[in-house]
Residue, then its C-alpha position, 0 to 999 in steps of 0.5 A: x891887667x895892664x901887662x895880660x893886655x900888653x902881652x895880647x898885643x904884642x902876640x898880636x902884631x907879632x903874628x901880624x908880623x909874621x903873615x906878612x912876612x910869610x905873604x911876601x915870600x910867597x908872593x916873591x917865590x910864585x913871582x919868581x916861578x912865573x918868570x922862570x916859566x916865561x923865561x923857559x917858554x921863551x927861550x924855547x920859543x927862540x930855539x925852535x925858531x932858530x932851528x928853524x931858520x938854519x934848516x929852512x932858511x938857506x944863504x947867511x941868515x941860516x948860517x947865522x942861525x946855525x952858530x947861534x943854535x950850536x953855541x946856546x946848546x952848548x952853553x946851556x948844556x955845559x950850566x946844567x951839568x956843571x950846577x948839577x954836579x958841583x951840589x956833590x963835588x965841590x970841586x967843580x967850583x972852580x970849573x963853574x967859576x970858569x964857566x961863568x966867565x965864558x958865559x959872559x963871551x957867549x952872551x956878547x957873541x949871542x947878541x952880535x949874531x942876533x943883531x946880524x940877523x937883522x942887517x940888511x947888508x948881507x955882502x957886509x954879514x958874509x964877510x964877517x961869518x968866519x971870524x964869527x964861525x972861529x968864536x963860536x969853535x973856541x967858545x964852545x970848545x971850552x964848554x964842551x971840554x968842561x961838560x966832558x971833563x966834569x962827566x969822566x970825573x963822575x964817571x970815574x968815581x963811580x968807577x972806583x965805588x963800584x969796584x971797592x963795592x965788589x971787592x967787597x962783596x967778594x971778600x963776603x961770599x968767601x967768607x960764606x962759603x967756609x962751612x965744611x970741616x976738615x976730614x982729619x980735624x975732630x969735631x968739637x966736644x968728641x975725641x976718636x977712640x983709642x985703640x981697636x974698638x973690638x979689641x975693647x969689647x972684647x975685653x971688656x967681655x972677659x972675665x964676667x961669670x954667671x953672676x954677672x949675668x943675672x945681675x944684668x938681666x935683673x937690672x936691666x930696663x924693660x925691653x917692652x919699654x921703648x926709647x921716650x922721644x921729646x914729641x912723645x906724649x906722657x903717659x896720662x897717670x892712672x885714676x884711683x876710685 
């Protein structure tokens, strides 16, 4: 008895056990969601403020707004494609690895020009833009080259897939086509007649007499009898009283 209650108690903790573990992850897994929704919302708040500030806002400040607008979309256009295609070539590891690295260069060139954006000396701001304007270009150059790169490579083996697909399907429909038989070549199961075939009838017509004739007209089947066919119904057997 002791060891039936032992038993119930520790099933008990353990379904305990496993709520709450169950709870903590899904609480860890909305709390996640949230945040990657107030991350979005967030960062799509500020893309649009910066498009903003570079179509309407003229002088340093637009400029400003220009080089960080083209360097976030260039950055998160180049995480996109490199995280989406390294699930199915794991060669773009590496390019990922090397993309991580430049990230962190494009978050501290983000952040100088966010906190440019608030300096009130504007003589100070412009004299730093085209040195601002040459990282921006080398940033994202590279991103731009990895994203292009990791797209031809795509490309390219779709490229290679398509091709040995249609060579072949090719090579099928040939196949397929071969159901004709030579003129000269004997069907299977038949040989051609040797010889004349009237020049055998013929021969085969000498030398019968009249007794041969009767004997052939008595043995010969019904003429009033035709040729049964397979979809032919039977002849129904005659009744007797």
């Amino acid at each position: 008895m002791e060891a039936v209650i032992l038993i119930l108690g520790l099933l008990f903790f353990a379904f305990v056990a496993l709520g709450v573990y169950a709870g903590v992850k899904a609480i860890g897994a909305a709390k996640r969601g949230v945040d990657r929704t107030i991350t979005q919302a967030r960062r799509t708040v500020e893309d649009t403020t910066l498009r903003a500030k570079s179509y309407g806002q003229p002088g340093v400040g637009g400029e400003l707004a220009q080089l960080r607008l083209a360097l976030r979309t260039s950055m998160r256009a180049t995480q996109e494609a490199l995280q989406s295609g390294v699930a199915e070539d794991a060669s773009l590891s590496e390019s990922l690895g090397l993309f991580q690295r430049l990230s962190v260069h494009g978050r501290e060139l983000d952040d100088e020009l966010k906190k440019l954006e608030r300096e009130p000396d504007r003589a100070t701001v412009a004299s730093l833009l085209p040195g601002l304007k040459q990282r921006t270009e080398r940033i994202t150059h590279s991103a731009d080259s990895l994203r292009w790169a990791a797209r031809d490579r795509a490309r390219q083996f779709t490229d290679d897939d398509l091709d040995a697909l249609n060579a072949q399907i090719d090579v099928e429909a040939g196949a397929l086509r071969h159901w004709t038989v030579e003129p000269d070549e004997p069907v299977r199961g038949q040989e051609k007649p040797q010889g004349d075939g009237r020049y055998q009838g013929q021969r085969q017509g000498q030398g019968r007499g009249p007794a041969d004739d009767v004997a052939q007209a008595i043995t010969s089947p019904d003429p009033r009898r035709q040729t049964e066919y397979p979809w032919q119904k039977a002849a129904r057997p005659e009744t007797t009283n």
